[in-house]
Backbone as CSV, one residue per row, in Angstrom:
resi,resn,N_x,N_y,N_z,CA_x,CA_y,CA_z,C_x,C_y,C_z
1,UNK,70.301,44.199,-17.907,71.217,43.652,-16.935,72.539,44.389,-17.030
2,UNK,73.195,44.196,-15.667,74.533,44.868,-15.845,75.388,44.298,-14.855
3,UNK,76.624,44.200,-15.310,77.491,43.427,-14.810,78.610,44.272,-13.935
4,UNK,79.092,43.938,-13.043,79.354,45.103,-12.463,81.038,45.009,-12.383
5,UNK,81.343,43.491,-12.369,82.923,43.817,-12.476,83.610,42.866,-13.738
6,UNK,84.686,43.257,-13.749,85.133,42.210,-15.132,85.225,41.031,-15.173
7,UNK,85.249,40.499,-14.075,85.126,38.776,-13.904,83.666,38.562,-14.040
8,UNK,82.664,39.118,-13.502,81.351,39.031,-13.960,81.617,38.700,-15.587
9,UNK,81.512,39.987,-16.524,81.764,39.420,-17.526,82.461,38.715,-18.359
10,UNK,83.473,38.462,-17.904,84.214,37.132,-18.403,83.747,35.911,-17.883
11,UNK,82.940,35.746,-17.080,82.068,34.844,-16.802,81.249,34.517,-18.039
12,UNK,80.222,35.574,-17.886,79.261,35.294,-19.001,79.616,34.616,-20.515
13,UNK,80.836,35.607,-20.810,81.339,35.348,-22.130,81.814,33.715,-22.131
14,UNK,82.167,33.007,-21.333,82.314,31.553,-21.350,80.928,30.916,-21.118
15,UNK,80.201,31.474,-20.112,78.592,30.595,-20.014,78.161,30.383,-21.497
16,UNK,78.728,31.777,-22.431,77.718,32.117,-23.536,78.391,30.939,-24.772
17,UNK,79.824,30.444,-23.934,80.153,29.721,-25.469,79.350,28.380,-24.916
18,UNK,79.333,27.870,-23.548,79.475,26.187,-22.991,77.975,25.961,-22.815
19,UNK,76.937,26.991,-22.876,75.290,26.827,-22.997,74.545,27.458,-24.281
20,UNK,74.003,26.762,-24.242,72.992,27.033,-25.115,71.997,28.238,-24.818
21,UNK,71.779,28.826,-26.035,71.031,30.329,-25.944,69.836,30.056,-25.779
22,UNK,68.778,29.334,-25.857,67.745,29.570,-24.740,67.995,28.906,-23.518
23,UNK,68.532,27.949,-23.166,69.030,28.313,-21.373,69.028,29.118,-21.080
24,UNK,70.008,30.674,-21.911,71.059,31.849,-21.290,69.008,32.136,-21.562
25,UNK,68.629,32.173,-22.372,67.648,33.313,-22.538,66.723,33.081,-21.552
26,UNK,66.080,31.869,-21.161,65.419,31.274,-20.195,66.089,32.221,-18.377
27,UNK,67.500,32.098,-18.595,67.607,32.585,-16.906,67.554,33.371,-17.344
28,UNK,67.856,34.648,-18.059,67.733,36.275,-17.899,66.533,36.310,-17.443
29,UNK,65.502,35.315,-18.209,63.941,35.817,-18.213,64.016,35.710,-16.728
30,UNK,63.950,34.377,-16.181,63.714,34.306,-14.433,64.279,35.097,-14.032
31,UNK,65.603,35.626,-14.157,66.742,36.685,-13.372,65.413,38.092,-12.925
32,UNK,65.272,38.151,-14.580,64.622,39.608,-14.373,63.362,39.795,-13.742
33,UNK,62.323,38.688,-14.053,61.022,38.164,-13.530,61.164,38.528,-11.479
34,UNK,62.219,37.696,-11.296,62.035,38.097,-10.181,62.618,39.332,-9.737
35,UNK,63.506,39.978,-10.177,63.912,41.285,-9.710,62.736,42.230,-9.967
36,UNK,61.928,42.630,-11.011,60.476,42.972,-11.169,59.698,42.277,-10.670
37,UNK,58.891,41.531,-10.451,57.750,41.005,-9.832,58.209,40.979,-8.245
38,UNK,59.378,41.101,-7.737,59.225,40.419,-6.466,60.379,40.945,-5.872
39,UNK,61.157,41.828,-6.497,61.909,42.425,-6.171,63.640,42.267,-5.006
40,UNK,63.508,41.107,-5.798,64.640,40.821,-4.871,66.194,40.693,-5.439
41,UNK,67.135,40.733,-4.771,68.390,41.638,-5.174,69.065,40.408,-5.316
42,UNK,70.168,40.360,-6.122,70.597,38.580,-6.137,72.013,39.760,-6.989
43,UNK,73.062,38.796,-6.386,74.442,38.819,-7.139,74.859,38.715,-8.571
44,UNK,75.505,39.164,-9.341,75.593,39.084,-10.771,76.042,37.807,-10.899
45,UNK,76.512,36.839,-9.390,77.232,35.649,-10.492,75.906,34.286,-10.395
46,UNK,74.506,34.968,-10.241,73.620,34.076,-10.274,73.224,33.427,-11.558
47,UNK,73.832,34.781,-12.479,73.501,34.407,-14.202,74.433,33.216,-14.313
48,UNK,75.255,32.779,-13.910,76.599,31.378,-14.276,75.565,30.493,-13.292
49,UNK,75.921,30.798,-12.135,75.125,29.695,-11.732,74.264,28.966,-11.820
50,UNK,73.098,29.912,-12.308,71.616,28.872,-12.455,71.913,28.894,-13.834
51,UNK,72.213,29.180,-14.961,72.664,28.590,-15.971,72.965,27.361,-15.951
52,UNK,73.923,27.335,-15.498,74.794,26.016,-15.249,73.767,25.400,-14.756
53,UNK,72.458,25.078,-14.006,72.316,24.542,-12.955,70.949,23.799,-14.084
54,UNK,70.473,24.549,-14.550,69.575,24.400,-15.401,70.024,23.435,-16.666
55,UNK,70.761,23.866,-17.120,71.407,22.862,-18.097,71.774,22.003,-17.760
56,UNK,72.344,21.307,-16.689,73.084,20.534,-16.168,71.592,19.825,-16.193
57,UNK,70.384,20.159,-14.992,69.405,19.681,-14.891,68.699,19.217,-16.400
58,UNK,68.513,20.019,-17.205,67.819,19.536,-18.452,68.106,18.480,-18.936
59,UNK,69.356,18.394,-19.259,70.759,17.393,-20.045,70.212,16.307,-19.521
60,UNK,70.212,15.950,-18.174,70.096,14.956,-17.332,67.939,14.508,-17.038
61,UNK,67.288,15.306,-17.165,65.842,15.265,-17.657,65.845,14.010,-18.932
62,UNK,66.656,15.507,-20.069,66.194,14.718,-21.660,67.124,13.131,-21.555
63,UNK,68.345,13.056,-21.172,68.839,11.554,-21.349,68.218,10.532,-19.894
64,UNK,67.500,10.730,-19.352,66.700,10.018,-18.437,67.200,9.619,-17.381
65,UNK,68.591,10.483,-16.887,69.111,10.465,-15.537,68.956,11.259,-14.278
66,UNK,67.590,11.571,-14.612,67.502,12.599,-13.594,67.324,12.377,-12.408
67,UNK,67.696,12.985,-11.306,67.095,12.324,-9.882,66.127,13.508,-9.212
68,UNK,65.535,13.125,-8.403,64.817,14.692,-7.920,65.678,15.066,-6.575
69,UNK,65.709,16.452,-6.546,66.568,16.887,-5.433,66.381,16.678,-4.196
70,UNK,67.423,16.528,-3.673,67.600,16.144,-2.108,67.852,17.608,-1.210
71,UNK,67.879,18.578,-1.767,67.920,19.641,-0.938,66.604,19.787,-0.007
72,UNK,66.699,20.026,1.000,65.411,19.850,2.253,64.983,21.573,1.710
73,UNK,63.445,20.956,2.055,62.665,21.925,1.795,62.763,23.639,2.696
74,UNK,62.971,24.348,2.323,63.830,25.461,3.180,62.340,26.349,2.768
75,UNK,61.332,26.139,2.595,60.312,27.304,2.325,59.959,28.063,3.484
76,UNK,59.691,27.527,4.556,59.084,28.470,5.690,60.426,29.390,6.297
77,UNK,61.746,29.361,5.881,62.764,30.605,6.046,62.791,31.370,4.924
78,UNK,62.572,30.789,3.725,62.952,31.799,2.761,61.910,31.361,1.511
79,UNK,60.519,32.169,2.248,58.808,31.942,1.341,59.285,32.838,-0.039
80,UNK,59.991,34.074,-0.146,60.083,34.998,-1.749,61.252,34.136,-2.161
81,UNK,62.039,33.491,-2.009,62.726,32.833,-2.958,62.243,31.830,-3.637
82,UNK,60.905,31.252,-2.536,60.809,29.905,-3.191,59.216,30.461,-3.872
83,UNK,59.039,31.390,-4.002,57.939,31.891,-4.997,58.523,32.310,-5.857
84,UNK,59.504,33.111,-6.170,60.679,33.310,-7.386,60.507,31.859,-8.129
85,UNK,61.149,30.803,-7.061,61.666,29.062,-7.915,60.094,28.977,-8.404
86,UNK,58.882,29.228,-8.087,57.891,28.417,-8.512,57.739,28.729,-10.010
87,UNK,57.502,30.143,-9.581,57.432,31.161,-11.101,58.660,30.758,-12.035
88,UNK,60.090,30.589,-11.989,61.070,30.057,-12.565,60.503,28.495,-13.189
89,UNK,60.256,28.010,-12.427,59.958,26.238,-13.169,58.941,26.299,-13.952
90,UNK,58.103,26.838,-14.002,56.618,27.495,-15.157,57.564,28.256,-16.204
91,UNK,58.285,28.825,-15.775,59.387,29.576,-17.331,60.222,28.808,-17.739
92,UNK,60.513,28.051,-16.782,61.441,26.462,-17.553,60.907,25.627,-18.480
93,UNK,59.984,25.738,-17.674,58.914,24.445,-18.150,58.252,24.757,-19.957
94,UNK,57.987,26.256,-19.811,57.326,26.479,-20.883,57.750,27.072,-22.044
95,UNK,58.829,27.707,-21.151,60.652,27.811,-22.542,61.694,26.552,-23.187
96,UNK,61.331,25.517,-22.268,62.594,24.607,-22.673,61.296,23.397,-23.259
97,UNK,60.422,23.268,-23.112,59.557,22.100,-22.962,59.875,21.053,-22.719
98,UNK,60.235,20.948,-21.025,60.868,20.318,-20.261,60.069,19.682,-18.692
99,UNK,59.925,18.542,-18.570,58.943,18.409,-17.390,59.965,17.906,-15.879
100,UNK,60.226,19.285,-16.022,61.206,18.738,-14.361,60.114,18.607,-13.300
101,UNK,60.325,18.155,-12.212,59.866,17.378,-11.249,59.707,18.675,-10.433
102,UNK,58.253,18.953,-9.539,58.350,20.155,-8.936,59.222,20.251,-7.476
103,UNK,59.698,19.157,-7.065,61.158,18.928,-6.525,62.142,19.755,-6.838
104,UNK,62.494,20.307,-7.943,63.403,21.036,-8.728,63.225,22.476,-7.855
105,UNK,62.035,23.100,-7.034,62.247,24.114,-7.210,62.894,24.665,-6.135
106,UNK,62.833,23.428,-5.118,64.415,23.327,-3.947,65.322,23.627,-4.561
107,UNK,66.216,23.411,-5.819,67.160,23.600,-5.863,67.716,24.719,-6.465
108,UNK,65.925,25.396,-7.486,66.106,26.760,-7.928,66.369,27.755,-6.180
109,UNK,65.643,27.621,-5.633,65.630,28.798,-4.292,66.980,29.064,-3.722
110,UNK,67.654,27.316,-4.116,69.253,27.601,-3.176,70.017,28.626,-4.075
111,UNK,69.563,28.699,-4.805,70.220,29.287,-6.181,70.220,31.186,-5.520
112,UNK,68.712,31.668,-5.740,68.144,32.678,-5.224,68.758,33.341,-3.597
113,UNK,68.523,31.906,-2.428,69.164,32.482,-1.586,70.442,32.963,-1.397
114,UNK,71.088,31.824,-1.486,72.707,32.403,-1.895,73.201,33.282,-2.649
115,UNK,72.557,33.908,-3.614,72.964,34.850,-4.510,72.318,36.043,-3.706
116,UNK,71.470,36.182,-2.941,70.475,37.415,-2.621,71.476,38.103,-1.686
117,UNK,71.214,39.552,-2.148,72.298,40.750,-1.152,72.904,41.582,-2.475
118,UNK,73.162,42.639,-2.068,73.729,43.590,-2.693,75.574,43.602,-3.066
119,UNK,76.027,44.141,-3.981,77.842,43.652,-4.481,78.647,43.971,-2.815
120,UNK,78.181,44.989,-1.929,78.946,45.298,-1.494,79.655,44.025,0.504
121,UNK,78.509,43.157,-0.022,78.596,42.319,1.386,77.583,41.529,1.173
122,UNK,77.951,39.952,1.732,76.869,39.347,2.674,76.640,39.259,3.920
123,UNK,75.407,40.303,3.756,75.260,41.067,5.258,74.590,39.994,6.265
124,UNK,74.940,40.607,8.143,74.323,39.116,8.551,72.559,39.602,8.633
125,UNK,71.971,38.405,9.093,70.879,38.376,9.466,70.716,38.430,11.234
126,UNK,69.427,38.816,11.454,69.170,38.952,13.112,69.990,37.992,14.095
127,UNK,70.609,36.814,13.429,71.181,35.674,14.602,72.569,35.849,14.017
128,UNK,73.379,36.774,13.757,74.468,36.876,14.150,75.106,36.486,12.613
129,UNK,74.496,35.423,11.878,75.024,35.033,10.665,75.010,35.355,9.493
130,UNK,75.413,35.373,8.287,75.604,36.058,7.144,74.212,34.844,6.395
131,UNK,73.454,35.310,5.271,72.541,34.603,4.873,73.490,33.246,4.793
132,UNK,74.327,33.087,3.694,74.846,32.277,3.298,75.121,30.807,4.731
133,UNK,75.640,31.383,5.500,76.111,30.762,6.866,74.998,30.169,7.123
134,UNK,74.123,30.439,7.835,72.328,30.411,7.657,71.937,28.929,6.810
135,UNK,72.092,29.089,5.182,71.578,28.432,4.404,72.480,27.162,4.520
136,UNK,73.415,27.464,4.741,74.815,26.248,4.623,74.876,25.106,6.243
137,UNK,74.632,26.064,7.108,74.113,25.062,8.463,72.438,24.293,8.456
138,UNK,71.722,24.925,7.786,70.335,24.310,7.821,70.244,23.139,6.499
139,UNK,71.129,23.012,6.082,71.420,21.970,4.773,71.953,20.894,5.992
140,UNK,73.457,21.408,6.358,73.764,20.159,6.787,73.504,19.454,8.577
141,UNK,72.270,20.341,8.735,71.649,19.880,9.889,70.650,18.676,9.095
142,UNK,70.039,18.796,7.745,69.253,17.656,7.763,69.814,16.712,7.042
């Protein structure tokens, strides 16, 4: 992995004190899993995010507050992210020994979409909008 600007890594260096090292080790694995297997391009600040997102989720698993996500199912716009999340919750699942709800993997994909695109832009898509724009109106249409 490589970080491309200094806030990237001053990012990390705080993820690395406020999580726990197999979390951090758990997302590299998914980070990289899907950039190899499936090849898709995601922002450096996806490593904070699904960190965070994961832990937050676990924490709330192991003390028995968990809820299952309310993010609407977004698979038929964005099918390689949410094959990324499937493959991710099988590496969750079998790194943390953790039984999140396969509900969860809505909230891995939002993760994936929003981060997906290259440092230099979020470029638009065919209808005029930037992915992000896209993902952020089809949330709060449902």
């Amino acid at each position: 992995m490589y970080l491309n600007t200094a806030t990237a890594q001053e990012n990390l260096d705080l993820l690395l004190k406020d999580i726990p090292i197999d979390i951090v080790t758990t997302t590299y694995e998914i980070i990289d899993m899907a950039r190899n297997k499936y090849h898709v391009r995601v922002l450096d600040y996806i490593y904070i995010t699904l960190s965070d997102h994961i832990f937050g989720a676990y924490k709330r698993v192991q003390s028995g507050t968990y809820q299952k996500s309310m993010v609407p199912d977004l698979s038929q716009h964005y099918p390689d992210e949410y094959s990324v999340s499937w493959d991710a919750l099988n590496i969750i699942r079998r790194n943390l020994r953790v039984s999140f709800p396969d509900t969860e993997v809505r909230s891995l994909a939002l993760h994936f979409i929003n981060a997906s695109g290259d440092e230099t832009s979020d470029k638009e898509t065919e209808f005029g909008k930037t992915t992000t724009e896209m993902v952020n109106n089809i949330v709060l249409q449902v």
